[in-house]
N, CA, C and O of each residue as an XYZ file, in Angstrom:
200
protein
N     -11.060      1.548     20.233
C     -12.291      2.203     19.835
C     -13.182      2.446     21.049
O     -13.751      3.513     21.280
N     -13.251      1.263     21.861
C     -13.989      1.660     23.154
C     -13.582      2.713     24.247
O     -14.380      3.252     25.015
N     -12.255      2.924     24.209
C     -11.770      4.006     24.883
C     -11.931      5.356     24.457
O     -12.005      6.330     25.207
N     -12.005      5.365     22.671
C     -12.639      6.331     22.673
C     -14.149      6.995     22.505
O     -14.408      8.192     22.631
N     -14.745      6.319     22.304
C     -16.329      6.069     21.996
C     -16.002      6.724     23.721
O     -16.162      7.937     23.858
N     -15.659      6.083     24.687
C     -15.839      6.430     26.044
C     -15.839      7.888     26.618
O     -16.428      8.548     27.474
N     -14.643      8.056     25.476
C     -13.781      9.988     25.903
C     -14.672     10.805     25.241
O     -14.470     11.973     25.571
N     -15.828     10.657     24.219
C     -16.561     11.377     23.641
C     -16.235     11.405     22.372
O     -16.806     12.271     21.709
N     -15.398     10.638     21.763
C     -15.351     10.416     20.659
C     -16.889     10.383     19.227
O     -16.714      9.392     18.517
N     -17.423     10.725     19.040
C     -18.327     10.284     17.751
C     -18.058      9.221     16.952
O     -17.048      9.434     16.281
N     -18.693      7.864     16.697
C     -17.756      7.172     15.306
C     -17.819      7.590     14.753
O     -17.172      7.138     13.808
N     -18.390      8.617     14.499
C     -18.735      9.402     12.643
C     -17.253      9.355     12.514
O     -16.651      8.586     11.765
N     -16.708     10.242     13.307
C     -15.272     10.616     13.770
C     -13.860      9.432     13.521
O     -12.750      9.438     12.989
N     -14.512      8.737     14.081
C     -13.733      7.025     14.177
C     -13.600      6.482     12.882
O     -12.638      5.887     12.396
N     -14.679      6.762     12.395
C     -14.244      5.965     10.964
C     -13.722      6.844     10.109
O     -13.624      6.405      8.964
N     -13.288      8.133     10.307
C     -12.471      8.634      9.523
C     -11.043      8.586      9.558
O     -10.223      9.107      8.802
N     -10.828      7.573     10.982
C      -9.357      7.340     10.866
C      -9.152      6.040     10.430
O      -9.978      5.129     10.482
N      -7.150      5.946      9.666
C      -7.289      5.059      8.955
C      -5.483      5.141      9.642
O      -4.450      5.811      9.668
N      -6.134      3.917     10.098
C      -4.825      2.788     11.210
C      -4.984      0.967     10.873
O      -6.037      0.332     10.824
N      -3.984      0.597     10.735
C      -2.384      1.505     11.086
C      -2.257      2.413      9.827
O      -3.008      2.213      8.872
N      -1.343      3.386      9.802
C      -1.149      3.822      8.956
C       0.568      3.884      7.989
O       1.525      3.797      8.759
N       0.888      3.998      6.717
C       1.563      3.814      6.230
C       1.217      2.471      5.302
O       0.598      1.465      5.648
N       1.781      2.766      4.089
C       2.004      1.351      3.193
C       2.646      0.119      3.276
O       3.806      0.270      2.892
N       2.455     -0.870      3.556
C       2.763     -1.869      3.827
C       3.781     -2.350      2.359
O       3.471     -2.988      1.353
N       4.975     -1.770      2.752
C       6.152     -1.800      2.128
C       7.695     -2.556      2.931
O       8.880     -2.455      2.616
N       7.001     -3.318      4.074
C       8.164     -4.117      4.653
C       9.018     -3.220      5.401
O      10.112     -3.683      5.723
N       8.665     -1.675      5.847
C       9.432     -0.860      6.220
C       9.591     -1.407      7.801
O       8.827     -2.049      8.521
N      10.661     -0.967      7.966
C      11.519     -2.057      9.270
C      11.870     -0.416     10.301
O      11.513     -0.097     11.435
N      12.920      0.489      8.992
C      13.744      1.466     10.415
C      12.768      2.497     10.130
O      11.931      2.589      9.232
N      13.209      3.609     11.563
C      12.177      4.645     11.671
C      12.196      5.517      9.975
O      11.265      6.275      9.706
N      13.143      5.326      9.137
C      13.561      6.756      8.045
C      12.416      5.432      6.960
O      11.617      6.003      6.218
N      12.384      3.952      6.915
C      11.702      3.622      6.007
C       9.721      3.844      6.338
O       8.741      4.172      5.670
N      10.005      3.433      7.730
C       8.460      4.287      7.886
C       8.382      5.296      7.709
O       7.534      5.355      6.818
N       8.663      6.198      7.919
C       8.288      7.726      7.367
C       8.085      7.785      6.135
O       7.106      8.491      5.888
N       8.629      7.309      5.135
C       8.618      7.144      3.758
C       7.389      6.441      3.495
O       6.623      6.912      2.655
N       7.020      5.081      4.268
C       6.001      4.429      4.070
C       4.149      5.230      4.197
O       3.115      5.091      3.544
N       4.623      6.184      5.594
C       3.290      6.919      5.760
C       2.941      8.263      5.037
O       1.877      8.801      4.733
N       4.808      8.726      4.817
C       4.426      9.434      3.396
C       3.642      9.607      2.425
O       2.809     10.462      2.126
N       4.222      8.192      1.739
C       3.722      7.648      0.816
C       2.081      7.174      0.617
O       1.300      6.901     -0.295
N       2.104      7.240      1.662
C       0.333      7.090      1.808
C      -0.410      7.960      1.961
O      -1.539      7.762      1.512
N      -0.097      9.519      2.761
C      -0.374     10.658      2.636
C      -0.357     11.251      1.639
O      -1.206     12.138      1.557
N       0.525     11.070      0.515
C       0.677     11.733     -1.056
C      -0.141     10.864     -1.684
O      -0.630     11.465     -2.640
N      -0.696      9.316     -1.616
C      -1.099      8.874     -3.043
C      -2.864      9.341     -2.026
O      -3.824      9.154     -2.772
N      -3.137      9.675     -1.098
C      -4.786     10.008     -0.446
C      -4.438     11.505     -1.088
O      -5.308     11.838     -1.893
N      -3.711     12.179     -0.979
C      -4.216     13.922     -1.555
C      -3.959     13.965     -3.181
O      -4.213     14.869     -3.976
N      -3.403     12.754     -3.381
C      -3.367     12.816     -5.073
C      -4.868     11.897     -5.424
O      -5.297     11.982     -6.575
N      -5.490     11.196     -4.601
C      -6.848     10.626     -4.443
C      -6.885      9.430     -5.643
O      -7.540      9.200     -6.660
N      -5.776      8.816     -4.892
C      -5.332      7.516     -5.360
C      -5.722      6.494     -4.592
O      -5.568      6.648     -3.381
N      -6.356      5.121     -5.113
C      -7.357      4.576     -3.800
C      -5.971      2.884     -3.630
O      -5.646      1.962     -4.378
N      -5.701      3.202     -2.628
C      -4.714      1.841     -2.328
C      -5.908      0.471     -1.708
O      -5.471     -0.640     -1.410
């Protein structure tokens, strides 16, 4: 956060990101993360609150 606050970042900005990202589904290989951050991208535009 301080590195970016530094680069000109805004927090307004900062707090709209949401890290780490993906569902905390035990995903281990790269094909189950993808699924995991998927999955988290579809239930935020279906405006599903995890």
């Amino acid at each position: 956060t301080k590195v970016a606050l530094e680069a000109g970042i805004e927090q307004d900005r900062l707090d709209q990101v949401n890290c780490p990202i993906g569902l905390e589904i035990g995903a281990e290989s790269p094909e189950e993360i993808a699924i995991a951050v998927l999955a988290e991208i579809l239930a935020s535009h279906k405006g599903v609150n995890l």
